[in-house]
Biopython code that builds the backbone (N, CA, C, O; Angstrom):
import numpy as np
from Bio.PDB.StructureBuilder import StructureBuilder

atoms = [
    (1, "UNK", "N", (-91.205, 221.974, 177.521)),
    (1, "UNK", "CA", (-91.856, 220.693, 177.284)),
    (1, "UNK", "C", (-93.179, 220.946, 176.571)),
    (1, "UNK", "O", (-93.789, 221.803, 177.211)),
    (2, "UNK", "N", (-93.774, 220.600, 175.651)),
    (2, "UNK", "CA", (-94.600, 220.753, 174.554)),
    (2, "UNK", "C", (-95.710, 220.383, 174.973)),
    (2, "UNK", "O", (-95.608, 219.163, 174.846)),
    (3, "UNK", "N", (-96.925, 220.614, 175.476)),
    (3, "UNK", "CA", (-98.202, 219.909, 176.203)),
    (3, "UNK", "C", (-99.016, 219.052, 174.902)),
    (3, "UNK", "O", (-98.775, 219.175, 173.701)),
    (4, "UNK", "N", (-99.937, 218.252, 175.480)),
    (4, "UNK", "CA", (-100.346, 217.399, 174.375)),
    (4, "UNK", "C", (-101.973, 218.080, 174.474)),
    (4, "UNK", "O", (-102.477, 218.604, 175.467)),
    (5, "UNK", "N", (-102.452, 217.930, 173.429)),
    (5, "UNK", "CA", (-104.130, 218.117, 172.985)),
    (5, "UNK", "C", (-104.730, 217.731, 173.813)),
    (5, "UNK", "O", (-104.673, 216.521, 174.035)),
    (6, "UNK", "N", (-105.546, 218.557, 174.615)),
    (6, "UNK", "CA", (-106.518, 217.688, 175.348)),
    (6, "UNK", "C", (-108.086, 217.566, 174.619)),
    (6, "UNK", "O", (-108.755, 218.534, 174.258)),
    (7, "UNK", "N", (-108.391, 216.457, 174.530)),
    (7, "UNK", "CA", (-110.356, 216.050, 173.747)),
    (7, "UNK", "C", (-111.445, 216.984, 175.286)),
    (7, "UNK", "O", (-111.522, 217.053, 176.513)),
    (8, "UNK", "N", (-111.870, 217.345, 174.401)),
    (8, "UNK", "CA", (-112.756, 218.538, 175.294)),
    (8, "UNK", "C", (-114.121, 217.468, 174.957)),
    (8, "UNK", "O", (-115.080, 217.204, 175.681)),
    (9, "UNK", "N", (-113.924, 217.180, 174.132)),
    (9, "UNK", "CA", (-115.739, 216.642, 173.222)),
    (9, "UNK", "C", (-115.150, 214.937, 172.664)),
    (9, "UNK", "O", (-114.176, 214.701, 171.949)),
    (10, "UNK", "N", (-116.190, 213.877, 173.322)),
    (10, "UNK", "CA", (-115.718, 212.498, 173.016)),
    (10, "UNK", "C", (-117.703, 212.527, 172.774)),
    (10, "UNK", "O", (-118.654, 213.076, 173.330)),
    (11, "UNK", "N", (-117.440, 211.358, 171.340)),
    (11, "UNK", "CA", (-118.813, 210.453, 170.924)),
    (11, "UNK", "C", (-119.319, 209.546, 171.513)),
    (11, "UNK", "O", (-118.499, 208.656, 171.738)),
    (12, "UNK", "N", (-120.554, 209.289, 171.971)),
    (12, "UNK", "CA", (-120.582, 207.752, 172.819)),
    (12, "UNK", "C", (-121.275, 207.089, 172.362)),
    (12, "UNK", "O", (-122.090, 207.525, 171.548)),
    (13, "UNK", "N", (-121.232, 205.911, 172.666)),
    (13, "UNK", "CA", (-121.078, 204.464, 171.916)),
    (13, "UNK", "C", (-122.583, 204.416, 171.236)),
    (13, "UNK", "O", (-122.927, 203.635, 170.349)),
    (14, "UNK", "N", (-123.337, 205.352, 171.810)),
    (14, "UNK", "CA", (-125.161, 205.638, 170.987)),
    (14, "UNK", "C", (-124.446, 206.493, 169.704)),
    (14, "UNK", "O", (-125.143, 206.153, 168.748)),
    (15, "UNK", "N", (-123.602, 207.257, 169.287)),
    (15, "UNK", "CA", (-123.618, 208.226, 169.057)),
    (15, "UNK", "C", (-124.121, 209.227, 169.513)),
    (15, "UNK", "O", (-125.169, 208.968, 168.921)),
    (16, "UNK", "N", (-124.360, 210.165, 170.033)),
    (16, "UNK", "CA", (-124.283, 210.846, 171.101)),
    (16, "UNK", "C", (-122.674, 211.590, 171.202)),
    (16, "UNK", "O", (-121.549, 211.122, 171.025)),
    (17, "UNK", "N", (-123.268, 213.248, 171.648)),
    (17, "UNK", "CA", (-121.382, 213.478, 172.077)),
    (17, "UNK", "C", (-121.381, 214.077, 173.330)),
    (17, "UNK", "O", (-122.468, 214.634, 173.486)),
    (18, "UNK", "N", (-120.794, 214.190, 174.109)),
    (18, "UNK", "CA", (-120.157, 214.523, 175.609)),
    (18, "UNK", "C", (-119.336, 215.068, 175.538)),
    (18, "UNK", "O", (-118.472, 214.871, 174.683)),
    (19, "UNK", "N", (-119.285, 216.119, 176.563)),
    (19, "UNK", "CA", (-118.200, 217.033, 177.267)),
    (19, "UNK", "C", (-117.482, 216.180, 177.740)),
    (19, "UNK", "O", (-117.901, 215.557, 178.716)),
    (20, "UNK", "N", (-116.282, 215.911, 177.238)),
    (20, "UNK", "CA", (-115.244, 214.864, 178.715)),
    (20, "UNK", "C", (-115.165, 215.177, 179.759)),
    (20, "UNK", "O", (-115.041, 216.364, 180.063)),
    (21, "UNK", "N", (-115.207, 214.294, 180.557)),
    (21, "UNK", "CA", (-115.451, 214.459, 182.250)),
    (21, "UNK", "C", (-116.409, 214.587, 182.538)),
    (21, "UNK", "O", (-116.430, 215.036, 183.684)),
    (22, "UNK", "N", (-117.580, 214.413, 182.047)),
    (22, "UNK", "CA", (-119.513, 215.130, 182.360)),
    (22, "UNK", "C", (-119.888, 214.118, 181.892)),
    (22, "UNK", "O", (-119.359, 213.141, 181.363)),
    (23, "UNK", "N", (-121.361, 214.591, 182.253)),
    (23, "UNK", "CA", (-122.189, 213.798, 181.701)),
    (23, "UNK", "C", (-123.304, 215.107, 180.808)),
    (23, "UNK", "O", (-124.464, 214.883, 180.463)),
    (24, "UNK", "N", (-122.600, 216.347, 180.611)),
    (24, "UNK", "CA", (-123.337, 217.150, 179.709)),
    (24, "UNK", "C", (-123.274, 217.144, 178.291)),
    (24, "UNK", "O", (-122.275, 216.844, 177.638)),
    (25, "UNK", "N", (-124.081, 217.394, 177.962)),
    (25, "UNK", "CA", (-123.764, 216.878, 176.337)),
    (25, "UNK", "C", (-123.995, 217.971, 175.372)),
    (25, "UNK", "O", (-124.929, 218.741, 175.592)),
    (26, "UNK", "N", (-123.128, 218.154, 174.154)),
    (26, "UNK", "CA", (-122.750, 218.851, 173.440)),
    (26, "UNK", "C", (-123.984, 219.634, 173.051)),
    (26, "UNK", "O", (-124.084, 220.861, 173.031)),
    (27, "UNK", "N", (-124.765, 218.881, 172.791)),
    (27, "UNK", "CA", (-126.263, 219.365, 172.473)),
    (27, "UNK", "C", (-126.452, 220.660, 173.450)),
    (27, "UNK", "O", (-126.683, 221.737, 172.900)),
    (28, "UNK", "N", (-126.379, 220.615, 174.660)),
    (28, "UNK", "CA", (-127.017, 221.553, 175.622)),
    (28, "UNK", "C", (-126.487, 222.701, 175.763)),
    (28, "UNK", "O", (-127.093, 223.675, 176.208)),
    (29, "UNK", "N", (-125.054, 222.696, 175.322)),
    (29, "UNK", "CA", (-123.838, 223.658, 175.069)),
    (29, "UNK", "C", (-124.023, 224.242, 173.667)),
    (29, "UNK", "O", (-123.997, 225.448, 173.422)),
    (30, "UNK", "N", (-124.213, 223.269, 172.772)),
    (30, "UNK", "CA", (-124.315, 224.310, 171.583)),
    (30, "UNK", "C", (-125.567, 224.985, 171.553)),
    (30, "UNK", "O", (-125.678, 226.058, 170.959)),
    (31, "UNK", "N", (-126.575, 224.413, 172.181)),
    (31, "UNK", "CA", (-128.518, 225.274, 172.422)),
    (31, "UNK", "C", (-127.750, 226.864, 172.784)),
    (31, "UNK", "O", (-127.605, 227.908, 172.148)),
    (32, "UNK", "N", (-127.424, 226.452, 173.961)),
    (32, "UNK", "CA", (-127.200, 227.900, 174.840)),
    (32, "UNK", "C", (-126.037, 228.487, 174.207)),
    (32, "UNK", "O", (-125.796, 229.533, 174.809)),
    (33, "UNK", "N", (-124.812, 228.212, 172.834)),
    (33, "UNK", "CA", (-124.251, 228.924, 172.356)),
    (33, "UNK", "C", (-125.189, 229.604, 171.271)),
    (33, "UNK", "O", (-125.100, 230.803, 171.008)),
    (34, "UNK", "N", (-126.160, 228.687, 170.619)),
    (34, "UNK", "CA", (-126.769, 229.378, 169.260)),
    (34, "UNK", "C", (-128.082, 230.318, 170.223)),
    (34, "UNK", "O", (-128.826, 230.949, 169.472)),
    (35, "UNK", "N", (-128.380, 230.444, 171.590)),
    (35, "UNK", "CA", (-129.305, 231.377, 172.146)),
    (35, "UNK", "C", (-128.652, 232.458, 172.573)),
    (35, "UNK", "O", (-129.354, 233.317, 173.107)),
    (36, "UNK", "N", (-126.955, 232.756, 172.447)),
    (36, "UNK", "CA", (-126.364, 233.920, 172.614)),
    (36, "UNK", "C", (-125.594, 233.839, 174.028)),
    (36, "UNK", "O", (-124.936, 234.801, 174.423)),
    (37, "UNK", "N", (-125.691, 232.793, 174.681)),
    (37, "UNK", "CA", (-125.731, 233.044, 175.930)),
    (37, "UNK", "C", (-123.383, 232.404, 176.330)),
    (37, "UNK", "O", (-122.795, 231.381, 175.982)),
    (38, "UNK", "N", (-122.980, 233.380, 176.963)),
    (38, "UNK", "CA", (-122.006, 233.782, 176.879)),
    (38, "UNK", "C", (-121.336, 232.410, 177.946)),
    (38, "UNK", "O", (-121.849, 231.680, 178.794)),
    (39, "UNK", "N", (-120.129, 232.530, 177.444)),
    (39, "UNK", "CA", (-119.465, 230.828, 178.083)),
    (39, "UNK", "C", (-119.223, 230.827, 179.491)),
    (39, "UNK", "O", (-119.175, 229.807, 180.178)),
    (40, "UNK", "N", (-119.040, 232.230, 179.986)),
    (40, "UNK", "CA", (-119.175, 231.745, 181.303)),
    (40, "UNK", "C", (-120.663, 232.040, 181.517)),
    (40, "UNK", "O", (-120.698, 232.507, 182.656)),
    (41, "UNK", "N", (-121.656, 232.023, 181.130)),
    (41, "UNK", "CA", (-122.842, 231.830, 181.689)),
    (41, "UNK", "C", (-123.382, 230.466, 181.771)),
    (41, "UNK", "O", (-124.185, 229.998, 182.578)),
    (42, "UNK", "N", (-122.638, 229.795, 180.538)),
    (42, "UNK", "CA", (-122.788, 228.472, 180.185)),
    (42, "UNK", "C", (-121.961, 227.628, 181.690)),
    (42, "UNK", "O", (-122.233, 226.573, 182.263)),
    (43, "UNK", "N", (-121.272, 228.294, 181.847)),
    (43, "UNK", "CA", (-120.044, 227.858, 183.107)),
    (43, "UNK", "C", (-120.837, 227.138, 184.098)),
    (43, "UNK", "O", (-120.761, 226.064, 184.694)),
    (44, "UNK", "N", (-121.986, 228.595, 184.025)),
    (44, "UNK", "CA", (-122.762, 228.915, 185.708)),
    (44, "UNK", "C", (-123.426, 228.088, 185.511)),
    (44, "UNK", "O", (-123.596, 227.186, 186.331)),
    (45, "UNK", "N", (-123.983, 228.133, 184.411)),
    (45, "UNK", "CA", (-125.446, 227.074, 184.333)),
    (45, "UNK", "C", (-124.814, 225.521, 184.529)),
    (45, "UNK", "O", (-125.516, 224.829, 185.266)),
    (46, "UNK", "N", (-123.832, 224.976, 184.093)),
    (46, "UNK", "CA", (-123.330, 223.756, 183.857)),
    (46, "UNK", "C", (-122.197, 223.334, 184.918)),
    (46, "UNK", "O", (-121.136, 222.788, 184.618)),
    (47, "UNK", "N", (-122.609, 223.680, 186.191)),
    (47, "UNK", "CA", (-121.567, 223.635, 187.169)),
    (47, "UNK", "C", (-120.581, 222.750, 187.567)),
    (47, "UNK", "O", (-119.646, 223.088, 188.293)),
    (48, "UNK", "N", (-120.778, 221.367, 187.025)),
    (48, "UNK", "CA", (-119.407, 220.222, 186.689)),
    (48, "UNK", "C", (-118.707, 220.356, 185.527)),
    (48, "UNK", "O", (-117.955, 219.440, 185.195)),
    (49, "UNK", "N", (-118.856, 221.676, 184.607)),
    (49, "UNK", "CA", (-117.927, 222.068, 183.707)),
    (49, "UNK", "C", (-117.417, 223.206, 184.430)),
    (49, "UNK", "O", (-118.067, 224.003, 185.106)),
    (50, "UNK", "N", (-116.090, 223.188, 184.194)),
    (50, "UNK", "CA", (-114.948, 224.613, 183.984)),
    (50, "UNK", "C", (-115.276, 225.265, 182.921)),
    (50, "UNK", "O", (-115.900, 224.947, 181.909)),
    (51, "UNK", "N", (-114.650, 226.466, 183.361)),
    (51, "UNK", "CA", (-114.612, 227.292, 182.164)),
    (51, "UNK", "C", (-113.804, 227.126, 180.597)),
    (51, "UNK", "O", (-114.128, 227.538, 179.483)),
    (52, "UNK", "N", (-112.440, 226.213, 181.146)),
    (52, "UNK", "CA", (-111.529, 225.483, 179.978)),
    (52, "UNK", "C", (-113.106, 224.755, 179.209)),
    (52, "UNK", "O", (-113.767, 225.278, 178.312)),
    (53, "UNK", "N", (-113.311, 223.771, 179.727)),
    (53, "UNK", "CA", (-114.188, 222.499, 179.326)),
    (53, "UNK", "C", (-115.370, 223.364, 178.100)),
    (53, "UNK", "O", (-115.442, 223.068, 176.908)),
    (54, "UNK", "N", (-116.180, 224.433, 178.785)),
    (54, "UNK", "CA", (-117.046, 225.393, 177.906)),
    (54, "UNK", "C", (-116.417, 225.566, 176.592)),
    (54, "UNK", "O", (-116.737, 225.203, 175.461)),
    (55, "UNK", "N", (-115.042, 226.483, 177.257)),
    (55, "UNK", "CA", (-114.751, 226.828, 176.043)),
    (55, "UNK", "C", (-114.341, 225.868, 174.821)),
    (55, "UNK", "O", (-114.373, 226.126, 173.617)),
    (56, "UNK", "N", (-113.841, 224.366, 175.649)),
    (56, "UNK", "CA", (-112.799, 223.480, 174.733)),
    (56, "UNK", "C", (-114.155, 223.270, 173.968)),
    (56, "UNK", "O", (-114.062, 223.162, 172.745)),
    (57, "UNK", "N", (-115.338, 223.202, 174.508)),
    (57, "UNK", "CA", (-116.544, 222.137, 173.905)),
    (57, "UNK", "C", (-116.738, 223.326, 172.782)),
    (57, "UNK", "O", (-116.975, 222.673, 171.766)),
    (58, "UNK", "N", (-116.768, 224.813, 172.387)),
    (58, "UNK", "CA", (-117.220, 225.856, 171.780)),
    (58, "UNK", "C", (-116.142, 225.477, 170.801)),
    (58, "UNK", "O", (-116.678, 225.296, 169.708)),
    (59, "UNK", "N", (-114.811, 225.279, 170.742)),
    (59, "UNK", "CA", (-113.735, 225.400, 169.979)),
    (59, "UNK", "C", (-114.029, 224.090, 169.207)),
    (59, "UNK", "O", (-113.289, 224.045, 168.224)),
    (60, "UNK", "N", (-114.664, 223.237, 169.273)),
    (60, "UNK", "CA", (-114.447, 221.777, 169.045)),
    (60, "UNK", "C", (-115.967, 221.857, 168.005)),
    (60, "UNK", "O", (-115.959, 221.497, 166.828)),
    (61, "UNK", "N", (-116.900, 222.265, 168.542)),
    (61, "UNK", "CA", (-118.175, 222.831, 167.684)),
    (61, "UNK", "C", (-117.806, 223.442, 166.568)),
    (61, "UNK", "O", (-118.146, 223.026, 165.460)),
    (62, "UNK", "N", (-116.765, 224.930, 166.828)),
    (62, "UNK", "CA", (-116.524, 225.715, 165.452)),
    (62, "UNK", "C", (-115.466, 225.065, 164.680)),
    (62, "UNK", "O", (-115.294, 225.535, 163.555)),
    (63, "UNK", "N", (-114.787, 224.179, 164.999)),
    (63, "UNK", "CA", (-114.115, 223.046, 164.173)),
    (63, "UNK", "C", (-114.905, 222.212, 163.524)),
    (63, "UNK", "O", (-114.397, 221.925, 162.440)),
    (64, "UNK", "N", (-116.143, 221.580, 163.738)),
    (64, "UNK", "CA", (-116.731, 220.398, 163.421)),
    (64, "UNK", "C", (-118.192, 220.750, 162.862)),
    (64, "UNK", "O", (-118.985, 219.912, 162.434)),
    (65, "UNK", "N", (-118.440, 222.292, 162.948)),
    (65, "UNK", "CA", (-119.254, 222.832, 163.016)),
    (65, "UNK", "C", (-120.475, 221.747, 161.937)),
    (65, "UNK", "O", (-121.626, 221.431, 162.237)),
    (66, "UNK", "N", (-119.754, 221.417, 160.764)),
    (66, "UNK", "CA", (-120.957, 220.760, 159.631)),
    (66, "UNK", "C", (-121.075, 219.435, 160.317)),
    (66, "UNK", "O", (-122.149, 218.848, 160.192)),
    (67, "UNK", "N", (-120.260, 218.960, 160.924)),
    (67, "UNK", "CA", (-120.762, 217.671, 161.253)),
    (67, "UNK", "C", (-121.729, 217.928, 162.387)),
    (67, "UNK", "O", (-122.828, 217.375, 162.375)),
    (68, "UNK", "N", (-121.459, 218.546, 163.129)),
    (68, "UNK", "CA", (-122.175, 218.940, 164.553)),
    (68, "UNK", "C", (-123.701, 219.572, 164.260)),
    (68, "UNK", "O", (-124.743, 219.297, 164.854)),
    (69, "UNK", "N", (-123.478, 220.583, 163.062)),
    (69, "UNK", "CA", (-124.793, 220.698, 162.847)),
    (69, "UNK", "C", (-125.866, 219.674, 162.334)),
    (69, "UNK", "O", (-127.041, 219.677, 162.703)),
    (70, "UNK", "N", (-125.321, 218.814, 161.454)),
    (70, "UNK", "CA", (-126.059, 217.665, 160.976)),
    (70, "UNK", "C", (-126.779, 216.906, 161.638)),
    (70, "UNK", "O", (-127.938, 216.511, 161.511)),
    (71, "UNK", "N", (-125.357, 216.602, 162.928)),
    (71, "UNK", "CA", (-125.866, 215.614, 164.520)),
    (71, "UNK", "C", (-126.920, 216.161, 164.674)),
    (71, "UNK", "O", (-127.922, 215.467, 164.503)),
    (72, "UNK", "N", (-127.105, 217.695, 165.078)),
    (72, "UNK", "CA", (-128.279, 218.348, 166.052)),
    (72, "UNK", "C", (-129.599, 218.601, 164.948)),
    (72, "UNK", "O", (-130.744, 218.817, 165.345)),
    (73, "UNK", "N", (-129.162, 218.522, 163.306)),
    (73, "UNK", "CA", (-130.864, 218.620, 163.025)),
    (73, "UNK", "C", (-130.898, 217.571, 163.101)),
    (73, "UNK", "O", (-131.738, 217.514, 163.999)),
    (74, "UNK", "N", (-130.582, 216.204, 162.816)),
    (74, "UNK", "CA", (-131.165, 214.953, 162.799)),
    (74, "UNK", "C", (-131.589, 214.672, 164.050)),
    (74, "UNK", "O", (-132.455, 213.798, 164.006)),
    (75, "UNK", "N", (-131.265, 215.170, 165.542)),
    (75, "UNK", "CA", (-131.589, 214.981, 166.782)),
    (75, "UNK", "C", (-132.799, 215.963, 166.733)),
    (75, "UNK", "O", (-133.665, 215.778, 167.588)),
    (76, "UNK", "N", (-132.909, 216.607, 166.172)),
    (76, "UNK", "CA", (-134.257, 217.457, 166.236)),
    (76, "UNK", "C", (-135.088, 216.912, 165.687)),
    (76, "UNK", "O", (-136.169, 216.811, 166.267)),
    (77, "UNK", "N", (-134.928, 216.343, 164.355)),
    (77, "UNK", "CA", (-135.879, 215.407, 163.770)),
    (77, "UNK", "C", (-136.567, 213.961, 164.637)),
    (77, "UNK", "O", (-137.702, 213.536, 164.849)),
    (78, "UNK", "N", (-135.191, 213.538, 164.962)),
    (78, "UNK", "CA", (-135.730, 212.343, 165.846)),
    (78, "UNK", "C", (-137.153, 212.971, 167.273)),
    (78, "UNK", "O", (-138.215, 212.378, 167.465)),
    (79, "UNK", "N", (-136.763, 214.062, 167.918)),
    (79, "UNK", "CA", (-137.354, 214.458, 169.121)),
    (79, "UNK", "C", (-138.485, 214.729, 168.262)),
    (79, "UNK", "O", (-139.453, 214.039, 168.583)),
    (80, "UNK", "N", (-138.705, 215.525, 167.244)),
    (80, "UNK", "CA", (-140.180, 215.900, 166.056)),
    (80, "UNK", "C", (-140.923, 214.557, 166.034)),
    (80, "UNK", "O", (-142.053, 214.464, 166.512)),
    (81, "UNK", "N", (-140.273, 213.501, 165.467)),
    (81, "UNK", "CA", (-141.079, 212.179, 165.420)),
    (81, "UNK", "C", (-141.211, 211.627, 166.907)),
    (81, "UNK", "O", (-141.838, 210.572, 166.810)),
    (82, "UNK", "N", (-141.061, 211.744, 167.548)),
    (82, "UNK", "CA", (-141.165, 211.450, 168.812)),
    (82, "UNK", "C", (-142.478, 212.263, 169.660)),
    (82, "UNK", "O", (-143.364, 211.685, 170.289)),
    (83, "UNK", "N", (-142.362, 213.411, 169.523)),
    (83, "UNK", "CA", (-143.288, 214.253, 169.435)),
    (83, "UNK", "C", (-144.754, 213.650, 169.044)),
    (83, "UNK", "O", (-145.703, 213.337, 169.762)),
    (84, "UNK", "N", (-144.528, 213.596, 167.263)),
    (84, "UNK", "CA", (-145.909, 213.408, 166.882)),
    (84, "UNK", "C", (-146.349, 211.215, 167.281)),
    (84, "UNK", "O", (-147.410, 210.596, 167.356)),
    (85, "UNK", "N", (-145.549, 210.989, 167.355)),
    (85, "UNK", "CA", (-145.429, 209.561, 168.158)),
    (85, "UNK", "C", (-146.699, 209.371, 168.931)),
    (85, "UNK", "O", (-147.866, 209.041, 168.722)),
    (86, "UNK", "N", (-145.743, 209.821, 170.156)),
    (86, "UNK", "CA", (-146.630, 210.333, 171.527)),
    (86, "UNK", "C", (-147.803, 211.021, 171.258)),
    (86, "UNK", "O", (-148.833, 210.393, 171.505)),
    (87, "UNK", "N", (-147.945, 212.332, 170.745)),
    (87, "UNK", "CA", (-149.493, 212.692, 170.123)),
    (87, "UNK", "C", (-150.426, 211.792, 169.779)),
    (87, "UNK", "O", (-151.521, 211.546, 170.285)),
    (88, "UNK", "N", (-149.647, 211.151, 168.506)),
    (88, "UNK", "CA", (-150.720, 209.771, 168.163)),
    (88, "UNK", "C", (-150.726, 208.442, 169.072)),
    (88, "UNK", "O", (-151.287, 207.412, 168.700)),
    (89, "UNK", "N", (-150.268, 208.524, 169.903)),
    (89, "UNK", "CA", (-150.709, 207.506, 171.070)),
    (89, "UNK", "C", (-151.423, 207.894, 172.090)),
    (89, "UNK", "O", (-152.383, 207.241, 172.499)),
    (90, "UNK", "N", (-151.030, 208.995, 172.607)),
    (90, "UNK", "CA", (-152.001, 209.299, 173.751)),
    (90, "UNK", "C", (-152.294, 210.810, 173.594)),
    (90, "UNK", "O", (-151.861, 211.706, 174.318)),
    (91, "UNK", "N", (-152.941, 210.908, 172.738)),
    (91, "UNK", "CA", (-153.372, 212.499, 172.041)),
    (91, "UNK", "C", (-155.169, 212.733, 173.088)),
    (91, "UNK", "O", (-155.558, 213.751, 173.662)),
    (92, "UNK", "N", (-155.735, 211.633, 172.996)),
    (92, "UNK", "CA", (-156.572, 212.239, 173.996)),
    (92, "UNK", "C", (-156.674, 212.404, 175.669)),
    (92, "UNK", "O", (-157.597, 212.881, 176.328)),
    (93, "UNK", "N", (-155.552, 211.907, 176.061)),
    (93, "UNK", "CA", (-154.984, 211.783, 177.328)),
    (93, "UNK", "C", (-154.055, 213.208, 177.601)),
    (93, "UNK", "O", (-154.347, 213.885, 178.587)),
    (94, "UNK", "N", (-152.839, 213.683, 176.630)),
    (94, "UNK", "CA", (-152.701, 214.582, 176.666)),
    (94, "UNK", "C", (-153.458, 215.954, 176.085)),
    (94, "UNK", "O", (-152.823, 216.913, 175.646)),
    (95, "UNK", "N", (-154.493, 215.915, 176.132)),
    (95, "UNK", "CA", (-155.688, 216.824, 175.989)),
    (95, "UNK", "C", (-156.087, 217.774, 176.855)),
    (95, "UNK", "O", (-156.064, 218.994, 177.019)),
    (96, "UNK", "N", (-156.629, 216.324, 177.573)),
    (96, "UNK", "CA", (-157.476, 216.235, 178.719)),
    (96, "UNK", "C", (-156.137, 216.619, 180.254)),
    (96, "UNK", "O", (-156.480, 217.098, 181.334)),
    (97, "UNK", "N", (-154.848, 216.277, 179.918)),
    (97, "UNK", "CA", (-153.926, 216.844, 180.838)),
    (97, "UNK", "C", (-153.902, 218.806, 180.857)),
    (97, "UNK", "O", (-153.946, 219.661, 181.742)),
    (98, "UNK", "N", (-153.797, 218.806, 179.175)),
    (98, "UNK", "CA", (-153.594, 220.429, 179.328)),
    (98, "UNK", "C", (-154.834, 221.057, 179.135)),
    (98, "UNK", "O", (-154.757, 222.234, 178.781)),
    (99, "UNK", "N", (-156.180, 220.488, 179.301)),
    (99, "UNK", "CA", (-156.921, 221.327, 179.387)),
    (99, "UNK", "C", (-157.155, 221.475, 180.723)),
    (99, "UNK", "O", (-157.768, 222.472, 181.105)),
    (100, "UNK", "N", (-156.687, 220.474, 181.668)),
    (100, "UNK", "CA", (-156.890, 220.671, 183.131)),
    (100, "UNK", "C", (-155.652, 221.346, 183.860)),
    (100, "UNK", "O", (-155.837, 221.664, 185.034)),
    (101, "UNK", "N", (-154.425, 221.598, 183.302)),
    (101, "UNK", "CA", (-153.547, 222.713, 183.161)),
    (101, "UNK", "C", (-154.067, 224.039, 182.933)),
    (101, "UNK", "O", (-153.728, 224.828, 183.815)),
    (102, "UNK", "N", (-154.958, 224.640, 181.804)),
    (102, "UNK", "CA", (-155.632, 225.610, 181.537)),
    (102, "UNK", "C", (-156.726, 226.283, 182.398)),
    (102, "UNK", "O", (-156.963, 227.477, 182.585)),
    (103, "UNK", "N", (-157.268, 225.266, 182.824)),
    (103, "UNK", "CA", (-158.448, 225.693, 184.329)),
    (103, "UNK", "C", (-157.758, 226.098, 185.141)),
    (103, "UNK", "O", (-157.850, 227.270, 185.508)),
    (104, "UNK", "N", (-156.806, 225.191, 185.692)),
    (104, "UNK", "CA", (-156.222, 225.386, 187.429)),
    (104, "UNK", "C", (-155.455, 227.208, 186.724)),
    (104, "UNK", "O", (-155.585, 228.335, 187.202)),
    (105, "UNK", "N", (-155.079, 226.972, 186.094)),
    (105, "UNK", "CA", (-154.032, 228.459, 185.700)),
    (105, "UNK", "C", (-154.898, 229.910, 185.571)),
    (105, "UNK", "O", (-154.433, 231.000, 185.904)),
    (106, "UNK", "N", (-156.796, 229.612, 184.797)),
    (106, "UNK", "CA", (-157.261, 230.518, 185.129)),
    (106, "UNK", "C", (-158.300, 230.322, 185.876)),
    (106, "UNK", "O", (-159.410, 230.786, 185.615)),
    (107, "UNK", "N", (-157.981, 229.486, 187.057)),
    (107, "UNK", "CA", (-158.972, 229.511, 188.469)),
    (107, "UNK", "C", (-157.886, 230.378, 189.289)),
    (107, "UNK", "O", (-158.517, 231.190, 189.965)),
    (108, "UNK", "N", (-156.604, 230.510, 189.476)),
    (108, "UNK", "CA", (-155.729, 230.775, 190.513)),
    (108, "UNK", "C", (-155.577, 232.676, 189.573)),
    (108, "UNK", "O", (-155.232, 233.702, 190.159)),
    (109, "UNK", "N", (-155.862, 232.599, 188.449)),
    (109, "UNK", "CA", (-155.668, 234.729, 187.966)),
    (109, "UNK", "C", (-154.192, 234.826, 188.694)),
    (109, "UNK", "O", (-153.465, 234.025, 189.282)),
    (110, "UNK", "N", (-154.120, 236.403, 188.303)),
    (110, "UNK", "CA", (-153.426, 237.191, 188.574)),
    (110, "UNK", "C", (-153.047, 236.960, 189.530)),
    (110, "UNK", "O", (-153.713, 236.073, 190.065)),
    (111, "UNK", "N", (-151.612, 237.592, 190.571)),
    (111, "UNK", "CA", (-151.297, 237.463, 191.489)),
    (111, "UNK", "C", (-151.835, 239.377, 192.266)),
    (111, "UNK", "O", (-151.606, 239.652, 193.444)),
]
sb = StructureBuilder()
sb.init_structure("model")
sb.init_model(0)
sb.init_chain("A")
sb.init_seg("    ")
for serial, (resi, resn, name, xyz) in enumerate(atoms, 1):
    if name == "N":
        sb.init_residue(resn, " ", resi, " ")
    sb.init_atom(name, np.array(xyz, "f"), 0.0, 1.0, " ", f" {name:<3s}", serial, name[0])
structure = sb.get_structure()
């Protein structure tokens, strides 16, 4: 009996793409494929994926690879403007956060 295709990777209605059955998203899978990091590590880290699901989402990437890359710089772009967004809105608020990050870190030194 001949098994049918199973969709490892579905688009959602934002555009946006998903692991089927998760709520992990392709994005986070392809980060940790282009940082080297091996599919069952991806497994471990992503523990409502199987190991099928990793791999189906890796197979479905190197199929789609130009479209997929396109998705993720334009999602990088969007998070960049978002970035400098936020800077220019509350740039002296987040200042004044990490310079009081910078004290507490060298009031507490070395361990």
């Amino acid at each position: 009996m001949p098994e049918t295709a199973v969709a490892y990777v579905f688009r959602t209605a934002e555009g946006g793409w998903r692991i089927a059955g998760s709520r992990v998203s392709l994005d986070s899978i392809v980060h940790a494929y282009w940082g080297g990091q091996s599919l069952e590590a991806m497994a471990e880290d992503f523990p409502t994926l199987s190991l099928e699901q990793v791999y189906g989402a890796i197979a479905f990437y190197l199929r789609h690879r130009g479209e997929v890359d396109e998705y993720m710089a334009a999602q990088e772009e969007r998070w960049e403007q978002l970035r400098r967004q936020s800077e220019a809105a509350h740039g002296p608020l987040l200042s004044r956060i990490r310079g009081s990050r910078q004290k507490s870190s060298t009031k507490e030194g070395p361990a």
